[in-house]
PASEBA-1860 file (N, C-alpha, C; in nm, 3 decimals):
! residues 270
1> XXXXXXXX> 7.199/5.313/11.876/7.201/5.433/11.959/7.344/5.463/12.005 ~ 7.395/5.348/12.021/7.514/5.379/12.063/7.649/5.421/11.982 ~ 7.619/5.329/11.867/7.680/5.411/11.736/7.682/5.530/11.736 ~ 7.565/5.636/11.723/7.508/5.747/11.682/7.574/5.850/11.782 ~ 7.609/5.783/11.911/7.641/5.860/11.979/7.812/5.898/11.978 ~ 7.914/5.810/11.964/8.005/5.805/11.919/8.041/5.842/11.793 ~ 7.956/5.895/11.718/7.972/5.937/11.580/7.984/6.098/11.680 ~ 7.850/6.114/11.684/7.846/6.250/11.789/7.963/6.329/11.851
9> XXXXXXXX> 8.001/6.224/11.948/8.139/6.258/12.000/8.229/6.271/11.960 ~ 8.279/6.177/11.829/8.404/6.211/11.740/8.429/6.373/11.650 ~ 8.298/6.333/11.566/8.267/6.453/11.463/8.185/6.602/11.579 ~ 8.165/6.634/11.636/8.120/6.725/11.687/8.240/6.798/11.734 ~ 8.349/6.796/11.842/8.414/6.878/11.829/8.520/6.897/11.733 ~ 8.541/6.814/11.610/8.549/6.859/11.446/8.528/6.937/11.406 ~ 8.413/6.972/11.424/8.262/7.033/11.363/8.329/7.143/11.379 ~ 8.283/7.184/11.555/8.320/7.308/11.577/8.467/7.383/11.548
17> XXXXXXXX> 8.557/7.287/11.594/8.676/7.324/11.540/8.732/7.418/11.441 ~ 8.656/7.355/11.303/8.686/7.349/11.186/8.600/7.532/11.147 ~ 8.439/7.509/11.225/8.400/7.645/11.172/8.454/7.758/11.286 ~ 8.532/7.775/11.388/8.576/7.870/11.437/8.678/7.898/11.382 ~ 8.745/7.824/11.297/8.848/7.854/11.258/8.823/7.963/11.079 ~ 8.727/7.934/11.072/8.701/7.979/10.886/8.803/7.956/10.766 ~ 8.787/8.018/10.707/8.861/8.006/10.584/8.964/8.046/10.600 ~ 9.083/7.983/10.529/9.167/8.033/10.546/9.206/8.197/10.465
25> XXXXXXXX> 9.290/8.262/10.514/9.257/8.409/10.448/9.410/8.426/10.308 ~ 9.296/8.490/10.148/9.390/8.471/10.047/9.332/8.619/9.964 ~ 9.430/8.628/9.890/9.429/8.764/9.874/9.327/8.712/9.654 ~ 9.199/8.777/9.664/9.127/8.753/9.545/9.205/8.864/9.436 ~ 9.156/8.788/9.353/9.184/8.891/9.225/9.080/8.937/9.182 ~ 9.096/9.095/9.135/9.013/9.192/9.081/8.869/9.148/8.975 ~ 8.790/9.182/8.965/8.674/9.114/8.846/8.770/9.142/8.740 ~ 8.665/9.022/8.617/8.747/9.007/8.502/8.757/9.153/8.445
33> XXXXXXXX> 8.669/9.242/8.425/8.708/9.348/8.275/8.795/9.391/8.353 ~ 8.890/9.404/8.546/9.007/9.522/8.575/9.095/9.426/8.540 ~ 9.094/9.276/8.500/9.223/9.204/8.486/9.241/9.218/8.321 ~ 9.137/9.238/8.241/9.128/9.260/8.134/9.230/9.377/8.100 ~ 9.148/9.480/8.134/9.213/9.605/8.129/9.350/9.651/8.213 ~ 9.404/9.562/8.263/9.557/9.527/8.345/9.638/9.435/8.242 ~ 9.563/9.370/8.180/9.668/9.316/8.113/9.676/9.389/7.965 ~ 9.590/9.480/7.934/9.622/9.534/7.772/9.739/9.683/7.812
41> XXXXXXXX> 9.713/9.680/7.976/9.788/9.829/8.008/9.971/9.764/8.029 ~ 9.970/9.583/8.069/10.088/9.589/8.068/10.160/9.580/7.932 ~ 10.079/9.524/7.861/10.091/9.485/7.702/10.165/9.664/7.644 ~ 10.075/9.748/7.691/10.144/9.898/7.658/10.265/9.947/7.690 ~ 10.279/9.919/7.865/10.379/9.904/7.944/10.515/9.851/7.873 ~ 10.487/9.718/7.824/10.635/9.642/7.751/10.650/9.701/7.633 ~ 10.594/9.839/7.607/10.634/9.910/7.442/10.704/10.009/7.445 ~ 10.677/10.094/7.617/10.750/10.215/7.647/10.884/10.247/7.647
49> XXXXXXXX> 10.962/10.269/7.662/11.111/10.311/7.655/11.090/10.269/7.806 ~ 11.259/10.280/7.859/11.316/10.219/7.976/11.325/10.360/8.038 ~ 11.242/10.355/8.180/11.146/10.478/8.254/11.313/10.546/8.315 ~ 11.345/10.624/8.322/11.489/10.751/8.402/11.492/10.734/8.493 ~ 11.558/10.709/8.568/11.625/10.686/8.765/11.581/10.801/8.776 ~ 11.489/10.823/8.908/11.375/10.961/8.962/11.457/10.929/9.137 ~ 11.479/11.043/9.173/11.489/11.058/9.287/11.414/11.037/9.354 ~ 11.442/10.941/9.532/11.347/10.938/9.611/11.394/10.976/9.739
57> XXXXXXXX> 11.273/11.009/9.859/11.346/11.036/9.976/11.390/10.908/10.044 ~ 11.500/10.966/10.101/11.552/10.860/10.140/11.759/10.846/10.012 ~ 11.728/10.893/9.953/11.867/10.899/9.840/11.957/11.014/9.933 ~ 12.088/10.955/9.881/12.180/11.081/9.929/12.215/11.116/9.820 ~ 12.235/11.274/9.741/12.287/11.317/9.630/12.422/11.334/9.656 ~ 12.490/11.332/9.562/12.588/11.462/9.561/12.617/11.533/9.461 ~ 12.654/11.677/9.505/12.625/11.752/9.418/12.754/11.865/9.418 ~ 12.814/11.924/9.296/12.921/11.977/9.286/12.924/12.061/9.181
65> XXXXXXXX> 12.972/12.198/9.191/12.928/12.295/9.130/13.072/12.306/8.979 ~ 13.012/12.276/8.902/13.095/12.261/8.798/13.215/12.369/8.821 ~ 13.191/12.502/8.810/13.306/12.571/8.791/13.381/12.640/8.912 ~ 13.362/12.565/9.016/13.427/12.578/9.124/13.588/12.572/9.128 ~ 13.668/12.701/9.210/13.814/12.716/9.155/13.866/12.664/9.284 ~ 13.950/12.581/9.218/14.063/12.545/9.332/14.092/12.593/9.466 ~ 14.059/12.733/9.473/14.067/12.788/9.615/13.950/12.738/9.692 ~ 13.853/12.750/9.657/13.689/12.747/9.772/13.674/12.576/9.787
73> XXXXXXXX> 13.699/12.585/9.926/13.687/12.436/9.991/13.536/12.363/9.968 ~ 13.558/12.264/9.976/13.397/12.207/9.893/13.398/12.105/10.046 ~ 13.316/12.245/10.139/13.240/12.185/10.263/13.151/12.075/10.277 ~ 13.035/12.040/10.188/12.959/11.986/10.179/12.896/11.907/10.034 ~ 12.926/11.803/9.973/12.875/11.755/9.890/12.761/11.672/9.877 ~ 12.762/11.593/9.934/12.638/11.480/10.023/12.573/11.564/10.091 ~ 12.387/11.511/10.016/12.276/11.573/10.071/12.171/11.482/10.087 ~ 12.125/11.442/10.198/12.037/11.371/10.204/11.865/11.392/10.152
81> XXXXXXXX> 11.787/11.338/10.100/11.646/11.386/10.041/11.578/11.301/10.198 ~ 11.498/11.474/10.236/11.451/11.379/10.409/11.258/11.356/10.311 ~ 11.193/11.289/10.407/11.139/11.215/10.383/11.023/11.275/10.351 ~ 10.995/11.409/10.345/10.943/11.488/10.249/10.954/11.548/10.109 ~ 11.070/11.478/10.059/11.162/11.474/9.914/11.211/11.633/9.904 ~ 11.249/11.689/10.007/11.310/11.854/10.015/11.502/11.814/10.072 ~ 11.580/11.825/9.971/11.718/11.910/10.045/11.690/12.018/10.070 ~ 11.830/12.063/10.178/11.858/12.181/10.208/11.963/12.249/10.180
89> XXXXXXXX> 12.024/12.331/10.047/12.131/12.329/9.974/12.156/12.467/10.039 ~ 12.291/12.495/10.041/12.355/12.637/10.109/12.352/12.748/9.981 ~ 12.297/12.882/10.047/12.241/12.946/9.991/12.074/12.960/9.922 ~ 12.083/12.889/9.891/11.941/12.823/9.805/11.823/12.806/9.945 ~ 11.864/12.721/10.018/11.744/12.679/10.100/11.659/12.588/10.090 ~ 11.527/12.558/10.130/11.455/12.424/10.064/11.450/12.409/9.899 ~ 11.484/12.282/9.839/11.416/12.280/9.723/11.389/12.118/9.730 ~ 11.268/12.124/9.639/11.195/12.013/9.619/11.266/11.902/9.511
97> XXXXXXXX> 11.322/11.786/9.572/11.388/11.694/9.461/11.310/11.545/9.431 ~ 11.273/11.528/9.531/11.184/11.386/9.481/11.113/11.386/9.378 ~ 11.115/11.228/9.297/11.018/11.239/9.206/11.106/11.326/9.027 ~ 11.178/11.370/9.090/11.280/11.434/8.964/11.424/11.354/8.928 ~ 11.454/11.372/8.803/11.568/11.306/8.763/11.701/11.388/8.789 ~ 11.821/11.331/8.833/11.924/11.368/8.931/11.963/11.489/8.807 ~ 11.949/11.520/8.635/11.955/11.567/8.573/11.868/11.739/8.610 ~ 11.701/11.710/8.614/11.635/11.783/8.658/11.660/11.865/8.779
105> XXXXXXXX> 11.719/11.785/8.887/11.770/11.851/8.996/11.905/11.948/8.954 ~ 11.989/11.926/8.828/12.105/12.015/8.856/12.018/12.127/8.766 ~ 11.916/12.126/8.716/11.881/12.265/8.628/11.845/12.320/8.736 ~ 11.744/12.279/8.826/11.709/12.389/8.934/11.809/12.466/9.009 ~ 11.916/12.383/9.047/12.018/12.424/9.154/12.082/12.511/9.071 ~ 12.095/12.500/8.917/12.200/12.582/8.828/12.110/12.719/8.825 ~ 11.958/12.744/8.805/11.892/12.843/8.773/11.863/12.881/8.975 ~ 11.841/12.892/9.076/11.854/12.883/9.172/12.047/12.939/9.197
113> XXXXXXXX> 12.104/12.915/9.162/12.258/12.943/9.146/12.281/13.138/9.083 ~ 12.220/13.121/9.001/12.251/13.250/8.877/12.280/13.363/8.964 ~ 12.245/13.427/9.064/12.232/13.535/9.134/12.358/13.509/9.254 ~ 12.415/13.419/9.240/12.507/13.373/9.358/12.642/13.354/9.319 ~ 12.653/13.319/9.200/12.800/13.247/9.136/12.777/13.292/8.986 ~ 12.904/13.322/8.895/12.887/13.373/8.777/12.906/13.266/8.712 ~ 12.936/13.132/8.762/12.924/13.027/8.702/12.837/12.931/8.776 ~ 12.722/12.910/8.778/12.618/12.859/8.877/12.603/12.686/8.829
121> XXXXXXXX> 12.615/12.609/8.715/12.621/12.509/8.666/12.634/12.432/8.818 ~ 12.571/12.291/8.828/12.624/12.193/8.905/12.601/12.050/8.848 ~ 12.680/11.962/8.928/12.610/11.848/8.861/12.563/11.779/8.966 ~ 12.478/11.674/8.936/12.412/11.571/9.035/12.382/11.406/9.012 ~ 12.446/11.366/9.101/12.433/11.223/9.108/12.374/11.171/9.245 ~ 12.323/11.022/9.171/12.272/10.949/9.339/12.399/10.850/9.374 ~ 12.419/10.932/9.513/12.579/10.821/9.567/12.464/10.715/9.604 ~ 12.389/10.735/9.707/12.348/10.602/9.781/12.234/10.630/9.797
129> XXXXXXXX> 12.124/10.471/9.696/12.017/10.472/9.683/11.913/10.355/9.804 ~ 11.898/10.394/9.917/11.849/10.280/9.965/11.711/10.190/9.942 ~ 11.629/10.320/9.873/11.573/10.245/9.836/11.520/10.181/9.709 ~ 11.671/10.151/9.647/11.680/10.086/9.489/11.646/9.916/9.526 ~ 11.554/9.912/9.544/11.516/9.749/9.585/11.357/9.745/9.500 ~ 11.348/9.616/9.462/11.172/9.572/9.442/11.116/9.446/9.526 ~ 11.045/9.409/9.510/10.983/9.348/9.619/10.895/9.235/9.539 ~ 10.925/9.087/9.577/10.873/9.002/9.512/10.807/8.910/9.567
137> XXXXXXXX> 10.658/8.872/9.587/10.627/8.777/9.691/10.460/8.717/9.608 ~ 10.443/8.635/9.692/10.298/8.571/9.675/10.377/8.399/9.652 ~ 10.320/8.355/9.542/10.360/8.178/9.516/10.448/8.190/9.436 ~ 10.559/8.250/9.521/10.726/8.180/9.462/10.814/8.145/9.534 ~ 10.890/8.080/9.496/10.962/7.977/9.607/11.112/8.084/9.691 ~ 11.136/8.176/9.667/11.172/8.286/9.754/11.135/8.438/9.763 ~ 11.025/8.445/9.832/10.936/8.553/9.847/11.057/8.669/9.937 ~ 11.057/8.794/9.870/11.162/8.896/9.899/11.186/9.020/9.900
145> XXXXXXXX> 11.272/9.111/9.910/11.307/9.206/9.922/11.481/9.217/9.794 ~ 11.474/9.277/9.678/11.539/9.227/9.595/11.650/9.342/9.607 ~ 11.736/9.382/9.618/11.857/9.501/9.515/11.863/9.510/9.410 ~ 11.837/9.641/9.346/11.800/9.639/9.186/11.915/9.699/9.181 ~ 12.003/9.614/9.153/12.119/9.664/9.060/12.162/9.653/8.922 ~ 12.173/9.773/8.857/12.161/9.799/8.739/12.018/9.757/8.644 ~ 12.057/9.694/8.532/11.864/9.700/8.446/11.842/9.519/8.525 ~ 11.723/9.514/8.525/11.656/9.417/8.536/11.511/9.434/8.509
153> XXXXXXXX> 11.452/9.285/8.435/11.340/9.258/8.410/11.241/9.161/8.448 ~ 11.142/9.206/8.460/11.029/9.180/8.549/11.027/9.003/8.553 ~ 11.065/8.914/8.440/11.074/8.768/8.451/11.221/8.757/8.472 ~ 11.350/8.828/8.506/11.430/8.819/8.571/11.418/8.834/8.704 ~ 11.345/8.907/8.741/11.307/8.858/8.901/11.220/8.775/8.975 ~ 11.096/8.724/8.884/11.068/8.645/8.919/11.169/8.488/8.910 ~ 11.232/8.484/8.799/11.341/8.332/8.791/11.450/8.376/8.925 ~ 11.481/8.464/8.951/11.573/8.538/9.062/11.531/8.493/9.223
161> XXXXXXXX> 11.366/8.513/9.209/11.318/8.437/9.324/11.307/8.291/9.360 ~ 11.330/8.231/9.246/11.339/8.075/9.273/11.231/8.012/9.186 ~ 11.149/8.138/9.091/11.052/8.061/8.979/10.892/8.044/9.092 ~ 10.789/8.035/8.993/10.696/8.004/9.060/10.632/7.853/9.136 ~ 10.580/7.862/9.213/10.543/7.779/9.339/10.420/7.689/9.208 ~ 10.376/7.544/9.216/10.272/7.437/9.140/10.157/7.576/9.184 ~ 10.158/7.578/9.285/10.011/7.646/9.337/9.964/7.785/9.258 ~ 10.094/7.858/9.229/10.057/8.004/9.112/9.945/7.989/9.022
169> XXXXXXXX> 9.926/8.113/9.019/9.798/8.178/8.881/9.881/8.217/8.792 ~ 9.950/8.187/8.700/10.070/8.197/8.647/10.005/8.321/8.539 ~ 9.882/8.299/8.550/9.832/8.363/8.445/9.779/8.524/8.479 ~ 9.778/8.548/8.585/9.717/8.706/8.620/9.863/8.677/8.739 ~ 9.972/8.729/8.708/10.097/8.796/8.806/10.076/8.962/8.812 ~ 10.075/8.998/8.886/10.062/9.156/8.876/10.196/9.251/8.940 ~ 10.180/9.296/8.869/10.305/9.434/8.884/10.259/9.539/8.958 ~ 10.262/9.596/9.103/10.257/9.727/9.116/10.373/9.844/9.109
177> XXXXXXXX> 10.341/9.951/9.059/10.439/9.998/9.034/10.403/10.185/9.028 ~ 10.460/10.268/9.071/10.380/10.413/9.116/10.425/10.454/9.032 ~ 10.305/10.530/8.948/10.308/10.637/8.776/10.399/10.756/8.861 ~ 10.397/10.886/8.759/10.441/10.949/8.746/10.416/11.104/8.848 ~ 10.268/11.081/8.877/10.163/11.175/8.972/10.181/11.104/9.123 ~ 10.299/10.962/9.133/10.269/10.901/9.284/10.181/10.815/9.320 ~ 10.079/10.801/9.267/9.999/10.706/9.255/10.049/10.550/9.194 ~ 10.010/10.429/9.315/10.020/10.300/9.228/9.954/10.297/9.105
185> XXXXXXXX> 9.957/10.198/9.058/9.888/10.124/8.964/9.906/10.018/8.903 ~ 9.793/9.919/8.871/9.821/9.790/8.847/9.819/9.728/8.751 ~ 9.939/9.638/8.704/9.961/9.559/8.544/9.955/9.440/8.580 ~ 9.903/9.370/8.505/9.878/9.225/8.507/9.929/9.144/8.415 ~ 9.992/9.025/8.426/10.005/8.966/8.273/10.023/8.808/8.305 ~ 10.069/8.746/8.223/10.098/8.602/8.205/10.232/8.532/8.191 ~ 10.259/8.433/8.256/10.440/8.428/8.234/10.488/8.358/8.126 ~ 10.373/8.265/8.103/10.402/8.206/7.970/10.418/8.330/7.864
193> XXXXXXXX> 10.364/8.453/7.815/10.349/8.536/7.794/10.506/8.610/7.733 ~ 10.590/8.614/7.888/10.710/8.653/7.923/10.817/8.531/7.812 ~ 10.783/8.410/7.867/10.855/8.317/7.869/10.890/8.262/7.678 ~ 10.763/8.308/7.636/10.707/8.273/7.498/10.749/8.402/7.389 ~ 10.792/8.495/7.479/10.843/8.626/7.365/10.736/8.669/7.279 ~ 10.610/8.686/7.330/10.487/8.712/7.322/10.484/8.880/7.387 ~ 10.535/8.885/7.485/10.557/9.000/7.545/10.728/9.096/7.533 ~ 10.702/9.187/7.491/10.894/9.232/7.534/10.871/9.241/7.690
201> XXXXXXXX> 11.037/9.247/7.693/11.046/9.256/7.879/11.010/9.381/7.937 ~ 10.979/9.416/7.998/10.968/9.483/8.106/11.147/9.537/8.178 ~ 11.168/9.691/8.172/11.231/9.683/8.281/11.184/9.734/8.434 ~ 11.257/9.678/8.552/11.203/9.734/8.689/11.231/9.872/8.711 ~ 11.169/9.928/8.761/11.202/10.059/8.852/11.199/10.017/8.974 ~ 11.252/10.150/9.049/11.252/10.132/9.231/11.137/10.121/9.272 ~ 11.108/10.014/9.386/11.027/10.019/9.429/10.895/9.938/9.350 ~ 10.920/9.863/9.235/10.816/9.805/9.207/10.789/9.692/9.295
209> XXXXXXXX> 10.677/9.595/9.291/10.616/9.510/9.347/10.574/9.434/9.267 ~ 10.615/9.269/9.262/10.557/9.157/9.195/10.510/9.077/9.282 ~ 10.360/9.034/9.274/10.287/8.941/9.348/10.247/8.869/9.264 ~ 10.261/8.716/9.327/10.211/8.625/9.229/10.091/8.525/9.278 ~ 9.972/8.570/9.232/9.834/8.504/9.319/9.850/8.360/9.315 ~ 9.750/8.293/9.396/9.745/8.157/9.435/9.617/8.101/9.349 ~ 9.655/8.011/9.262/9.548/7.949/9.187/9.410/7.904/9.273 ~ 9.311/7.892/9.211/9.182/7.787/9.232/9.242/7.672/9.286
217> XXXXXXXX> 9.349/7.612/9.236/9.378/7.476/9.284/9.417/7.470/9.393 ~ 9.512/7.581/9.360/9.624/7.608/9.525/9.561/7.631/9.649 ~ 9.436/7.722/9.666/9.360/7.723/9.727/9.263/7.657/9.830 ~ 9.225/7.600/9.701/9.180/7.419/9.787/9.272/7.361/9.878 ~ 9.419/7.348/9.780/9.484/7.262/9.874/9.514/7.290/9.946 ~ 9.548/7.462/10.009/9.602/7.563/10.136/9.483/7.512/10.202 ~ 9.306/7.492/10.182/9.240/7.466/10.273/9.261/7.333/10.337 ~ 9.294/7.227/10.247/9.286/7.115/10.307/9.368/7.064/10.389
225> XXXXXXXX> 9.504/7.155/10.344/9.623/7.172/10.443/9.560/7.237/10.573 ~ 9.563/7.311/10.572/9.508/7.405/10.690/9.410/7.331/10.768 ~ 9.341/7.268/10.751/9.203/7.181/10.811/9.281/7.046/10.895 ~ 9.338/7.014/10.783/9.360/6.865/10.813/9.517/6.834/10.874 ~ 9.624/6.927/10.841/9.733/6.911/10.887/9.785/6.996/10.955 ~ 9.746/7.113/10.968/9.763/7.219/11.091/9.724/7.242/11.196 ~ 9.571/7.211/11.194/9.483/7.304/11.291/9.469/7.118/11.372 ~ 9.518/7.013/11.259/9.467/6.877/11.403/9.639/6.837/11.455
233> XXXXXXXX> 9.673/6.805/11.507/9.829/6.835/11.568/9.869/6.662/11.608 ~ 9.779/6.572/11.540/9.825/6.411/11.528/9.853/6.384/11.440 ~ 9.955/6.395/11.364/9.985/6.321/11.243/9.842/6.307/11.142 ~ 9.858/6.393/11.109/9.728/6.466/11.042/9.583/6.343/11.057 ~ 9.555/6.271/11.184/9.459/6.221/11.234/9.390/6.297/11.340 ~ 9.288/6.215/11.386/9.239/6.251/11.526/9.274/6.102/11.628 ~ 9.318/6.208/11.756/9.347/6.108/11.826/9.241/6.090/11.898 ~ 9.165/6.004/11.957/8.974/6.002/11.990/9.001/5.917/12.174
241> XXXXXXXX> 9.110/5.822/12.176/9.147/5.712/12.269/9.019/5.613/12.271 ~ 8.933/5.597/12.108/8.825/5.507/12.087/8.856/5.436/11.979 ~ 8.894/5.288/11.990/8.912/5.205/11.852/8.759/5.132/11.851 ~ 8.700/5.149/11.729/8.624/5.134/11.681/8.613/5.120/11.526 ~ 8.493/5.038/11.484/8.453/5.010/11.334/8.302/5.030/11.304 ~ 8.279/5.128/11.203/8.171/5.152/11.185/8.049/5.030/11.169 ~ 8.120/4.948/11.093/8.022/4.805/11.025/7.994/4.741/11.139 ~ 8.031/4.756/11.238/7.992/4.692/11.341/7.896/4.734/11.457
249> XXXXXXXX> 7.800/4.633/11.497/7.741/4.646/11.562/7.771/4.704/11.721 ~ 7.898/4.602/11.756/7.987/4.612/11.904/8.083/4.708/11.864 ~ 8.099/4.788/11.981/8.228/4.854/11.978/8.315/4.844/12.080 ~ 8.464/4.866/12.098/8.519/4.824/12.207/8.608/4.920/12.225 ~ 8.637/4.925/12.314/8.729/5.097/12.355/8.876/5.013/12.417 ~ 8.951/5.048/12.347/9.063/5.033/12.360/9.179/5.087/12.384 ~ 9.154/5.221/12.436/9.198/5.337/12.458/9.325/5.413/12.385 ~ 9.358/5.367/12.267/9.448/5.423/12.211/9.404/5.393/12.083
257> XXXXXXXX> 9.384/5.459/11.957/9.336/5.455/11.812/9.326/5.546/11.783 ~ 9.389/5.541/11.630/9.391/5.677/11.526/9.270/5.645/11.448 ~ 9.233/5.726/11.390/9.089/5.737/11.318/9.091/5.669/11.217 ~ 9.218/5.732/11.153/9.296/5.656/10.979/9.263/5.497/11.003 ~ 9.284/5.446/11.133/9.318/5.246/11.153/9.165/5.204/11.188 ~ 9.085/5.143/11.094/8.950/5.065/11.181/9.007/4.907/11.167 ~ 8.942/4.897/11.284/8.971/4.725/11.314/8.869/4.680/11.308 ~ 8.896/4.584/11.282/8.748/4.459/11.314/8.748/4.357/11.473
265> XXXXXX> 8.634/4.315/11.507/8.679/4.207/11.630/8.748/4.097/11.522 ~ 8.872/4.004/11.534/8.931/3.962/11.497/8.979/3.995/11.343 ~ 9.044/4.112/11.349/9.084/4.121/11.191/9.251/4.152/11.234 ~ 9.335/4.138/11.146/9.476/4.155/11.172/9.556/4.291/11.107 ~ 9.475/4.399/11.151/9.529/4.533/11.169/9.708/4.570/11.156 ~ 9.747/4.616/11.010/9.882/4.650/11.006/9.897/4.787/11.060
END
């Protein structure tokens, strides 16, 4: 009886512990036919040509009217795209640039021009892109915020982050990355895949996103971590202040014992 009851006392507020706390929280992957159909769309993806630098808000252009004469002071070159993807160009007024190539933007401003200047031509570049960055996180050993400068490819940033974590799904990594209408959408693939020249590379655009899920295995072990070495705060024991041994009939309270150490009445406990 008295056993039973000290079992009670040890494991009971365990018990509770353990289920107020729940699972720990992990991000699932999609049913098989959307990982299916994610990975034949990245398989398409690595065939396309290398996608055109598209303006976003948030870019500063600048922009300069080709046949501008030496006399007329060039007030304003730098234009910021506010966060509705609209400059505000003199004369002209709102026009819509996000989402267009810095190319696309000088046809508008040149046809937008015609009625104003007998030489309306301009050109356009992005001085400063802030948000030319991608974003790399889940199970890799430096989860981030990247600068995409110049070309880079999708297993260049993952080796860039520090390579993947034992715990990765090495096998469903997913790419988000926003089509052409603004909308995300999601590619999936394999790194062995990458690694094996099975796949061509991938290049990044702005703003893509690589997440790299946490295996079945990894999982487990985030729980057992989480259970056993987080949430109990003794050197991943319980501290009880009851030394005791199950096989035994007597028990003796000794007021200091870790759970990990059973003693016996006369046994020589390292």
């Amino acid at each position: 009886m008295k056993r039973r009851f000290l079992r009670g006392l040890l494991l009971g507020p365990l018990l509770l512990l353990l289920g107020a706390c729940g699972t720990p929280a992990k991000i699932g992957l999609p049913d098989a036919r959307t990982l299916e159909a994610g990975h034949a769309a990245y398989a398409q993806l690595a065939l396309q040509p290398t996608p055109p630098v598209l303006v976003q808000p948030g870019d500063t252009l600048r922009i300069s009217r080709d046949a501008r004469s030496p006399a007329e002071e060039d007030r304003q070159t730098l234009f910021v795209v506010q966060p509705d993807g609209y400059i505000h160009y003199p004369y002209v007024g709102r026009l819509a640039v996000a989402g267009l190539t810095p190319d696309q933007v000088s046809q508008r401003l040149t046809a937008a021009g015609t009625q104003l200047y007998r030489e309306p031509r301009v050109t356009v570049n992005i001085a400063v892109a802030p948000s030319n960055r991608i974003f790399v996180g889940g199970e890799v050993h430096n989860p981030s915020v990247y600068e995409l400068n110049g070309q880079a490819s999708v297993e260049q940033a993952l080796i860039g982050a520090g390579g993947l974590l034992p715990s990765a799904d090495s096998g469903n990594i997913a790419l988000v990355r926003r089509d052409a209408s603004g909308h995300y959408q999601r590619y999936f693939f394999a790194f062995s895949d990458l690694l094996s020249g099975n796949l061509p590379p991938v290049a990044l655009q702005r703003g893509d996103l690589i997440f790299v899920p946490k295996s079945g295995i990894g999982n487990a072990v985030e729980a057992v971590d989480m259970y056993f070495t987080r949430l109990i705060p003794i050197n991943k024991g319980i501290g009880v202040g009851l030394n005791y041994d199950l096989n035994q009939s007597d028990v003796s309270n000794s007021g200091n014992t870790n759970i990990r150490t059973v003693c016996s009445a006369g046994a020589n406990c390292q």
